[in-house]
C-alpha positions as a Markdown table, in Angstrom:
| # | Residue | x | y | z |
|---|---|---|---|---|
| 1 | Unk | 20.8 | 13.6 | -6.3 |
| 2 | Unk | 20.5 | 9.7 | -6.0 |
| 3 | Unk | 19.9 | 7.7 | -8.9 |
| 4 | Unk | 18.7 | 5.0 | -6.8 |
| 5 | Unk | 14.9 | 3.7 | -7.1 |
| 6 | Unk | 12.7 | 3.6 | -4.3 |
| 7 | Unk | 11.8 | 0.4 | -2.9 |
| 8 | Unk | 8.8 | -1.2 | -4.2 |
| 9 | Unk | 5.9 | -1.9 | -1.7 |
| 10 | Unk | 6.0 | -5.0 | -0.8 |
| 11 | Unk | 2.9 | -7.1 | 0.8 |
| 12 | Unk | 2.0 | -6.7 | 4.3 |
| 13 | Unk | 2.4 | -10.3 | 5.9 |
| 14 | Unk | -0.1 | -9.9 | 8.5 |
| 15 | Unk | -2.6 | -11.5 | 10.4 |
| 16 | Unk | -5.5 | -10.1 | 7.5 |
| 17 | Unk | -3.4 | -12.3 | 5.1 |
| 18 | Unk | -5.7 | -14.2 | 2.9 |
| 19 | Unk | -9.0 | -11.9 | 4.1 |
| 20 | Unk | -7.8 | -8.9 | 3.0 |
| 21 | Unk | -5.2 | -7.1 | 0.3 |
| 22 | Unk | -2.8 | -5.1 | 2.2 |
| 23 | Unk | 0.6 | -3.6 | 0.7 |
| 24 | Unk | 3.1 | -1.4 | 2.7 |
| 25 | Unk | 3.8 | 1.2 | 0.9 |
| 26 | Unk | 6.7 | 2.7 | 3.0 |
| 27 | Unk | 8.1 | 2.3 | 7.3 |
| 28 | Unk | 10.7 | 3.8 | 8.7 |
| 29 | Unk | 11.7 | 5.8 | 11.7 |
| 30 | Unk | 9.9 | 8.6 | 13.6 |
| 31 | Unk | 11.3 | 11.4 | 15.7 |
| 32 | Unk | 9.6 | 9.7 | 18.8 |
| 33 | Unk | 11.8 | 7.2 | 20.9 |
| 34 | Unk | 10.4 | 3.5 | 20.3 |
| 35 | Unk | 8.4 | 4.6 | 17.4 |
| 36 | Unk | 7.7 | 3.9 | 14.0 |
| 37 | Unk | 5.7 | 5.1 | 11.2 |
| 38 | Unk | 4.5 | 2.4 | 8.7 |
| 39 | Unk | 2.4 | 3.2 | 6.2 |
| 40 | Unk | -0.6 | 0.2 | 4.5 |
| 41 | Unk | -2.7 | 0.5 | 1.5 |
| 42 | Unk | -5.2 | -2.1 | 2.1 |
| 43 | Unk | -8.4 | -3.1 | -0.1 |
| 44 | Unk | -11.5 | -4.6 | 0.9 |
| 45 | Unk | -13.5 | -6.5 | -1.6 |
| 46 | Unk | -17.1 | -6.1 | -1.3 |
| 47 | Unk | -18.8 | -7.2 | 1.6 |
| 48 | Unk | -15.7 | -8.5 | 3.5 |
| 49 | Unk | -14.9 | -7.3 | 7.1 |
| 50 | Unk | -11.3 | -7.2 | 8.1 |
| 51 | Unk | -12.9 | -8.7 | 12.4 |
| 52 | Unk | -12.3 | -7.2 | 15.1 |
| 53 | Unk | -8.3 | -5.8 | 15.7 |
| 54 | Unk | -6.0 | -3.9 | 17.5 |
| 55 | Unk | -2.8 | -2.4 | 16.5 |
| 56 | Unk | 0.0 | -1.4 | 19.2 |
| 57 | Unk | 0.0 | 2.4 | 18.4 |
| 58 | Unk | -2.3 | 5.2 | 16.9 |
| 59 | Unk | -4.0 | 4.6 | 12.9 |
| 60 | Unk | -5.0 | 7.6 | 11.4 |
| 61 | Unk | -6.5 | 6.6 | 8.1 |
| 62 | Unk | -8.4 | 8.0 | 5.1 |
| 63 | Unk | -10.6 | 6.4 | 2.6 |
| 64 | Unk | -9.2 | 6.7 | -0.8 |
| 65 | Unk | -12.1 | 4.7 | -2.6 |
| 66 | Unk | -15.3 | 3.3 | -2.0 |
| 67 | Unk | -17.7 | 3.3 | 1.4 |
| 68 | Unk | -16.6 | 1.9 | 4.4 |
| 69 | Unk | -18.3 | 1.0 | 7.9 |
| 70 | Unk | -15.6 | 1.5 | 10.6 |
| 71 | Unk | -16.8 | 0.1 | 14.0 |
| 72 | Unk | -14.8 | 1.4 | 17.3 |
| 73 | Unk | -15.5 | -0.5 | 20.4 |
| 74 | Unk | -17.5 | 2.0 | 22.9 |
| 75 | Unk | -18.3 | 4.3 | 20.0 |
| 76 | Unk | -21.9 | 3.9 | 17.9 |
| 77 | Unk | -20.3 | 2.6 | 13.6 |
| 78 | Unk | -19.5 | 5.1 | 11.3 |
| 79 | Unk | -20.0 | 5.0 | 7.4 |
| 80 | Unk | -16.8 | 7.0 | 6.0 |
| 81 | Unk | -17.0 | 7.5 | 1.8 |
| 82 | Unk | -14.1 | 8.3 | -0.4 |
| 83 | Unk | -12.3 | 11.8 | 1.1 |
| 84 | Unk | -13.3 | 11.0 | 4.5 |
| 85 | Unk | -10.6 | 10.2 | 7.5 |
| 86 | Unk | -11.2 | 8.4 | 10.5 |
| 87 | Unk | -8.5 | 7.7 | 13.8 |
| 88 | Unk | -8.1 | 5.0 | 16.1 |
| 89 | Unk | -6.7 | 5.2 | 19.6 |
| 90 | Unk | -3.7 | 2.6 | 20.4 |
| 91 | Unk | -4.8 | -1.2 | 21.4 |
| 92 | Unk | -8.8 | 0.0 | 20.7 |
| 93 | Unk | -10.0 | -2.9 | 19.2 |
| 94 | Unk | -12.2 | -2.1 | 16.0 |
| 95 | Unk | -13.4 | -3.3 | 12.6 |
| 96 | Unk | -13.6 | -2.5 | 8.7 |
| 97 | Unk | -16.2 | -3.4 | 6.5 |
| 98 | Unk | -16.6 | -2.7 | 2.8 |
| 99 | Unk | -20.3 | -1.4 | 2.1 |
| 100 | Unk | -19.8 | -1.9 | -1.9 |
| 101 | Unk | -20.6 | -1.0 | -4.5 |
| 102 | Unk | -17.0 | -1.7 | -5.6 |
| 103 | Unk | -13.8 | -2.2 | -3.7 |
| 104 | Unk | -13.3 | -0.5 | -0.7 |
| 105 | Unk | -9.6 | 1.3 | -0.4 |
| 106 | Unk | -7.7 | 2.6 | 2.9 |
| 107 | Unk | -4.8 | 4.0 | 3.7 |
| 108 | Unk | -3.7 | 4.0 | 6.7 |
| 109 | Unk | -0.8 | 5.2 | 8.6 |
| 110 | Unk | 0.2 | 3.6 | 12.0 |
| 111 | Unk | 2.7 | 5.1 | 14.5 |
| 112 | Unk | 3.8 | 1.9 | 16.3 |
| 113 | Unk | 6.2 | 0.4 | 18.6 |
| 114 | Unk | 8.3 | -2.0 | 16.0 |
| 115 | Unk | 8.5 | -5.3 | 18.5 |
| 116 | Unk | 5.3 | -5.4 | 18.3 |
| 117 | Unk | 2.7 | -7.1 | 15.5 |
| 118 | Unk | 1.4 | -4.4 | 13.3 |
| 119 | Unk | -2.1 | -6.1 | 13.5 |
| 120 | Unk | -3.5 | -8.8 | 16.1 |
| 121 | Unk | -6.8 | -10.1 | 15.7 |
| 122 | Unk | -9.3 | -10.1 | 19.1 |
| 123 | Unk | -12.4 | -12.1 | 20.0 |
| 124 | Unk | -11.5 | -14.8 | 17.2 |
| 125 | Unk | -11.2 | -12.2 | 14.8 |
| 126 | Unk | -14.5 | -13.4 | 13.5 |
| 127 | Unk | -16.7 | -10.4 | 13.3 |
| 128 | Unk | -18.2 | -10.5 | 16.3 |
| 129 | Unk | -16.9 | -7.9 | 18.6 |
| 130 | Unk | -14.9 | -8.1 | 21.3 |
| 131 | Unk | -15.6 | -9.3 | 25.0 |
């Protein structure tokens, strides 16, 4: 048995830097060539959207705290509440917004290729949906 301590997550330097809190709580490799599984708590404070982004692999998430609106491109928004999952197909650009009253919490586990950005913002990344 290893006496060694398990990393401590560590910020997610991404493109939501500064809009959003994200921490990764753990990556590493999958069982699936050019994969990997990284895993992001991130926190939404009231109000805020994260815009409209993509990711280069699948996000299956869940909503560990608060109400969230999750808007897919080509599919009508969806209000998810604490307990409730949601997925999003590879490169599908979508959107997060925290619906209050408190801080909205995700977690969110991406299976992604590892050249790529974890997160890259579309259409300005500004809210307004893409194209």
């Amino acid at each position: 048995m290893s006496s060694d301590p398990a990393p401590a997550p560590r910020s997610a330097g991404d493109a939501f830097a500064g809009r959003l809190t994200r921490t990764e709580v753990q990556r590493g490799p999958l069982s699936v060539p050019g994969r990997v599984v990284v895993q992001v708590l991130t926190e939404i404070p009231v109000g805020v959207e994260s815009g409209w982004h993509t990711h280069p692999g699948e996000e299956v998430g869940y909503i560990a705290a608060g109400t969230v609106q999750v808007q897919v491109q080509g599919q009508p928004p969806r209000t998810l509440h604490a307990g409730e999952g949601f997925l999003i197909p590879p490169g599908t650009p979508h959107n997060a917004r925290d619906l209050g009253p408190g801080t909205g919490q995700m977690l969110s586990t991406y299976v992604v290729d590892p050249s790529q950005p974890l997160v890259t913002l579309v259409a300005g990344g500004d809210g307004a949906p893409p194209g």
